[in-house]
C-alpha positions as CSV (number, residue, x, y, z in Angstrom):
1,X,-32.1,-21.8,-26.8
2,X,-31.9,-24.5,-24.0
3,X,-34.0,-23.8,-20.8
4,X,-31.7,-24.1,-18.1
5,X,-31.1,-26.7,-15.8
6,X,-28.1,-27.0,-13.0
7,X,-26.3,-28.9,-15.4
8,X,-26.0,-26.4,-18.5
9,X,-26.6,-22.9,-16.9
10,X,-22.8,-22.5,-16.2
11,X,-22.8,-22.6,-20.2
12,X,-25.6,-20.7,-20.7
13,X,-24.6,-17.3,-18.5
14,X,-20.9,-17.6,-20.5
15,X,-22.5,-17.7,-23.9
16,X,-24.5,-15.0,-22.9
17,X,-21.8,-12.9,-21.9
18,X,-19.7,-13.0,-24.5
19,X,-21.7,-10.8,-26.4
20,X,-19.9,-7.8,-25.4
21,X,-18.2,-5.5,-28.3
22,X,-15.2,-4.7,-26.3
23,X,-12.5,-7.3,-26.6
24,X,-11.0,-6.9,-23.3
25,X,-14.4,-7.2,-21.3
26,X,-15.7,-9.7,-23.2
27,X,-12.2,-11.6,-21.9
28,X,-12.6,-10.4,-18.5
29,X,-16.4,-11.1,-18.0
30,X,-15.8,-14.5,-19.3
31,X,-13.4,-15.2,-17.0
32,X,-15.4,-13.9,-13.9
33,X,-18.5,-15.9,-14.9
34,X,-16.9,-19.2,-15.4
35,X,-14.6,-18.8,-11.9
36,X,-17.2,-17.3,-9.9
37,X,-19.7,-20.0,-10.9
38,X,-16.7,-22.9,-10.4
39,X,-16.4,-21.2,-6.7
40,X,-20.2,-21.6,-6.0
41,X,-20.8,-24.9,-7.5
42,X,-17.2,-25.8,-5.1
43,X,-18.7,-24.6,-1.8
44,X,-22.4,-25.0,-2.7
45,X,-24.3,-21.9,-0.7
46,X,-26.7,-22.1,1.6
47,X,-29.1,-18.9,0.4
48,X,-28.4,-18.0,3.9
49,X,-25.3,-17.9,3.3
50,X,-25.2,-16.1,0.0
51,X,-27.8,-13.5,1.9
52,X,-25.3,-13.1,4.5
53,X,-22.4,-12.7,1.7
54,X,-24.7,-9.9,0.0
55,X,-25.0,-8.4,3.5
56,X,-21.4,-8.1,3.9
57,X,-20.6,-6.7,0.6
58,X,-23.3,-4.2,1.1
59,X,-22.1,-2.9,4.5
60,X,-18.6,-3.3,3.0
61,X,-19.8,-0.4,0.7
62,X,-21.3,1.5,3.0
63,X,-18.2,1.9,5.1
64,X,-16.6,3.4,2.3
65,X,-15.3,7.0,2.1
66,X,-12.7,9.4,0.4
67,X,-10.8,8.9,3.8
68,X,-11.3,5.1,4.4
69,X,-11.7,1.9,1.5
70,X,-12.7,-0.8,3.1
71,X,-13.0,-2.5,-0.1
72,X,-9.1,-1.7,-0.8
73,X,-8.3,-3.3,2.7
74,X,-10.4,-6.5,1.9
75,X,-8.2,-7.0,-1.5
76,X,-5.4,-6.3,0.9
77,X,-5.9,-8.9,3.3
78,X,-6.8,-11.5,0.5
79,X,-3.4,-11.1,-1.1
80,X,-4.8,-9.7,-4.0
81,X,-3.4,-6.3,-4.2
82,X,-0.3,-7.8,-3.6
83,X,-1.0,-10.2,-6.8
84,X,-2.5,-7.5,-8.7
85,X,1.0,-4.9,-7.8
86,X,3.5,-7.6,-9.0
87,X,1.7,-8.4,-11.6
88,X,1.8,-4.6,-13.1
89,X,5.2,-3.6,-11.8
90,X,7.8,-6.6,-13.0
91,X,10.7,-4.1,-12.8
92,X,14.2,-5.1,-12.8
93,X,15.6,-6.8,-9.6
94,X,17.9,-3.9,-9.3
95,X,14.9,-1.8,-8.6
96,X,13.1,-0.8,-5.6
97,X,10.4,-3.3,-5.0
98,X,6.8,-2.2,-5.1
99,X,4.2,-2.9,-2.4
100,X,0.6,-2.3,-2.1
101,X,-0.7,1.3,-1.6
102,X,-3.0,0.5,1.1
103,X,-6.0,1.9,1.9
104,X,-4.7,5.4,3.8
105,X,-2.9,7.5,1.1
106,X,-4.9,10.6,0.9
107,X,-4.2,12.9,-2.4
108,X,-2.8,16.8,-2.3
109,X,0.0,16.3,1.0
110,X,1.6,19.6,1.5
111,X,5.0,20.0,0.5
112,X,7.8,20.2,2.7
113,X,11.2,21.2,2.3
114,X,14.3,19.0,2.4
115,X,15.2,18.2,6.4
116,X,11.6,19.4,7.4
117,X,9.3,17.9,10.0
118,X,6.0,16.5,8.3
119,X,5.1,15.1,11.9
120,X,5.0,18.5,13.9
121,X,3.3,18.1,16.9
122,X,2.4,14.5,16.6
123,X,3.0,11.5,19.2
124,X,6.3,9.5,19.1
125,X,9.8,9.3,18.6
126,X,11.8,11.9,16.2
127,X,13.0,9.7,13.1
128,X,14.9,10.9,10.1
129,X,14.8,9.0,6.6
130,X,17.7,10.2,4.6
131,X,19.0,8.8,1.0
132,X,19.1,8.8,-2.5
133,X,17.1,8.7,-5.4
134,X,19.0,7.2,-8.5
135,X,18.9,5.3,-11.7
136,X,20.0,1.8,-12.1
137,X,23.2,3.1,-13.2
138,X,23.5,4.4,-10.0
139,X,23.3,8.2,-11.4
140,X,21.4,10.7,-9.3
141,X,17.6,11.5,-10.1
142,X,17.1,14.9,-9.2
143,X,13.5,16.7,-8.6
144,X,11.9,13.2,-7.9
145,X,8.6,13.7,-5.8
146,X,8.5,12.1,-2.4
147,X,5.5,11.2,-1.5
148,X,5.2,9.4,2.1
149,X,2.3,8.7,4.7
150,X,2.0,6.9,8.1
151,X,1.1,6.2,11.4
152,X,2.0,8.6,14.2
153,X,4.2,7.2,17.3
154,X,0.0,5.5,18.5
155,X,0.0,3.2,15.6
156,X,-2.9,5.7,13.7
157,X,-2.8,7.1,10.2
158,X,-4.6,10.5,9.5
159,X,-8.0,8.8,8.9
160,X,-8.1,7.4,12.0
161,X,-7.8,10.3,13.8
162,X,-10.1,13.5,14.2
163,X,-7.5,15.6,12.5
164,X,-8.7,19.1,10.4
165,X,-5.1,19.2,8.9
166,X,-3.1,16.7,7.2
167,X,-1.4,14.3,9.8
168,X,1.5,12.2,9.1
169,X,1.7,12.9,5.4
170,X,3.9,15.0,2.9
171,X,5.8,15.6,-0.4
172,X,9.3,15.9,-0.9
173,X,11.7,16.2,-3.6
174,X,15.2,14.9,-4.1
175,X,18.2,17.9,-4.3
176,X,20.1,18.0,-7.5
177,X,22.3,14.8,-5.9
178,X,19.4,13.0,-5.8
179,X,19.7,13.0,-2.1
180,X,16.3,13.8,0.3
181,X,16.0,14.1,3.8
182,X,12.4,13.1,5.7
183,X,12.2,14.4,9.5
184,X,9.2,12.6,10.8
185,X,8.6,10.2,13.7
186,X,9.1,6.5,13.9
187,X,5.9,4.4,13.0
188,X,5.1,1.4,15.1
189,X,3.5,-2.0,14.1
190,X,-0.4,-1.5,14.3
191,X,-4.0,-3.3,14.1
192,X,-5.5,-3.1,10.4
193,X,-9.0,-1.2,11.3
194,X,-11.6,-3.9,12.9
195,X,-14.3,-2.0,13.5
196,X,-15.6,-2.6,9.8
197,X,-16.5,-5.3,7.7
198,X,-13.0,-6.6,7.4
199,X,-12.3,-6.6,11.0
200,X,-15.4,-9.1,11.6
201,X,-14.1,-11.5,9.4
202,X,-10.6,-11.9,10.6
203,X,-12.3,-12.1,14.0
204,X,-13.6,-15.2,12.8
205,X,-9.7,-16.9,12.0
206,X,-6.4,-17.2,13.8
207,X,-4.5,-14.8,11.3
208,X,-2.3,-11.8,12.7
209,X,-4.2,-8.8,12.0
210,X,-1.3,-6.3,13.0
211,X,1.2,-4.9,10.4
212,X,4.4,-4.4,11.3
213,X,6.0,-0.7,11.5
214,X,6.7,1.0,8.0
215,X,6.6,4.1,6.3
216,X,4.9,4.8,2.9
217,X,6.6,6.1,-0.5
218,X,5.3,6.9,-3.8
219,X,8.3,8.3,-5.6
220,X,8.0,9.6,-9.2
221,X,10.1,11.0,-11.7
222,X,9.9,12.3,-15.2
223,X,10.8,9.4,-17.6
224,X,11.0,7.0,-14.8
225,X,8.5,4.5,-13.9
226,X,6.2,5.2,-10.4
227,X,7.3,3.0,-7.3
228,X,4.7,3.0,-4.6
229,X,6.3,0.8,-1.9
230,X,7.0,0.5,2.0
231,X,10.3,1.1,4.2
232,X,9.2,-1.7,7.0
233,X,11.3,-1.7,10.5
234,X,13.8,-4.6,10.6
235,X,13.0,-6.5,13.7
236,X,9.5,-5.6,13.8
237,X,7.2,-8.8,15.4
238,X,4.9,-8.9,13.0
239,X,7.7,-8.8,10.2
240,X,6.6,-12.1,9.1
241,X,3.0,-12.2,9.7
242,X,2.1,-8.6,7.5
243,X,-1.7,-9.0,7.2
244,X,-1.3,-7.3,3.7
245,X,1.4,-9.4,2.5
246,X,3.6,-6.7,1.8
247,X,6.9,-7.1,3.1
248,X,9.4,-7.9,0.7
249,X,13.3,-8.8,1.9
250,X,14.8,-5.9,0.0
251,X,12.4,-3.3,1.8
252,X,13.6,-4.1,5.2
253,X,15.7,-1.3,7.0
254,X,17.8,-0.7,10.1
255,X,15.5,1.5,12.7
256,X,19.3,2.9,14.3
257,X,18.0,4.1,17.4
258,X,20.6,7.3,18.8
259,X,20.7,8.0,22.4
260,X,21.4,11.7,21.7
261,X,23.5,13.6,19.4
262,X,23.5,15.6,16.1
263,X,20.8,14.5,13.8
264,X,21.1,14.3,9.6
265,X,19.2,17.8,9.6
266,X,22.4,19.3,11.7
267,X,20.1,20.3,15.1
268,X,21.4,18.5,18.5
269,X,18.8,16.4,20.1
270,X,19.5,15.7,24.5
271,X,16.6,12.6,23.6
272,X,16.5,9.5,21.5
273,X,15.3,9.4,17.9
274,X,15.9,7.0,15.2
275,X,18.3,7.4,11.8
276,X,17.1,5.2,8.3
277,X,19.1,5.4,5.5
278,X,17.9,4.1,2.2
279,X,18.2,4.3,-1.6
280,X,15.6,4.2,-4.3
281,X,16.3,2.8,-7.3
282,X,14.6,3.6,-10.4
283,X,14.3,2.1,-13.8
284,X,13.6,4.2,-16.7
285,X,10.7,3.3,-18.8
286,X,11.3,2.4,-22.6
287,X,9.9,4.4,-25.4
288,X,6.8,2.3,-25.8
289,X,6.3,3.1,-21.9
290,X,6.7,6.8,-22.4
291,X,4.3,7.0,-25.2
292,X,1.2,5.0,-23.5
């Protein structure tokens, strides 16, 4: 074996690593070594530098809970949860478009019935989401599970808040016509968190780190594939600066703002509130899908 020298080690570390049994590791290791070492050898560390880079993942880590990723929101604001979701959801254009989960969604929302308020209580104005949930034949999907999550009417999600209960987060299902009805408040555009790891280095560039206003959707029916996606607020200011990268043309709504008036639920409101309408689309996965 060759003792190493700057020259060779590159070679050395990928022959080394392909001695891995599993196929797919062995392709993905390979991969990592070879890019991660054409990155280093590109901007040539200082061991400062790399210190400092340990430093930050370490911390990174650290900040870490079952109610706040902060690795999830660095892969966000690198675009590569964004790569990483088109690359694993190339659904027909028909479809509704995917979009990153984010780093918010908390597990086990309670379930709410069709037309009730999963933002009891909380700052902002009364919004209703009403709609459809069909197939790309434009048949109705009935029973398919709504699951949504956002900021309150302050620009905070759940985690952000001291909050014993769920906040800003619930499950709903689509009637037999495939129609659903979401009484929340309307979300407003909002910092990404920069009080961690991620928030130090975008204080350190010129980039937007505000999102604008949207509401979360995970949608999933039996036989159907999952769509995890975003209804963002047409309009918004940061519409075109998402730190995440997530805004996709198709996802963009009409906020209606109403002065007054009868809402979709059938109650009278004297005070303003906001009416979205929107229909998921669907596509049914193929036999192959069904059985992995």
């Amino acid at each position: 074996m060759p003792y190493v020298t700057e020259q060779n080690l590159t070679d050395i570390v990928k022959e080394r690593w392909t001695h891995i049994p599993d196929p797919r590791l062995r392709k993905i290791m390979a991969s990592l070594v070879k890019n991660l070492h054409v990155f280093v050898r590109e901007i040539e560390p200082t061991e400062a530098e790399w210190a400092a880079t340990i430093d930050w993942l370490t911390r990174t880590g650290k900040m870490c809970t079952e109610k706040r990723q902060e690795f999830i929101l660095t892969s966000d604001v690198l675009g590569v949860s964004m790569l990483v979701d088109a690359i694993n959801h190339r659904l027909q254009s028909k479809a509704t478009p995917t979009t990153v989960e984010g780093p918010f969604h908390i597990p086990g929302s309670p379930e709410f019935a069709d037309g009730e308020n999963m933002a009891e209580g909380a700052p902002g104005i009364p919004c209703f989401v009403t709609g459809i949930v069909r197939d790309l034949d434009g048949k109705p999907v009935a029973g398919a599970r709504l699951d949504l999550w956002q900021t309150d009417g302050e620009g905070l999600y759940e985690a952000q808040r001291d909050e014993k209960e769920a906040w800003m987060r619930g499950v709903y299902h689509s009637n037999p016509d495939g129609s659903y009805t979401v009484q929340t408040v309307a979300p407003i555009g909002y910092t990404i968190p920069m009080d961690g790891t991620v928030g130090e280095l975008m204080e350190r560039t010129t980039i937007s780190h505000f999102r604008p206003a949207h509401i979360h959707f995970c949608i999933e029916a039996a036989g159907y594939h999952r769509v995890v996606t975003h209804l963002f607020q047409r309009g918004d200011q940061y519409i075109d600066t998402d730190v995440v990268y997530g805004v996709k043309e198709p996802l963009i709504v009409d906020f209606i703002k109403k002065t007054s008036g009868k809402t979709p639920t059938g109650e009278t409101l004297a005070t303003p509130f906001y009416e979205v309408r929107y229909d998921f689309v669907l596509q049914r996965k193929t036999a192959a899908q069904k059985a992995a």
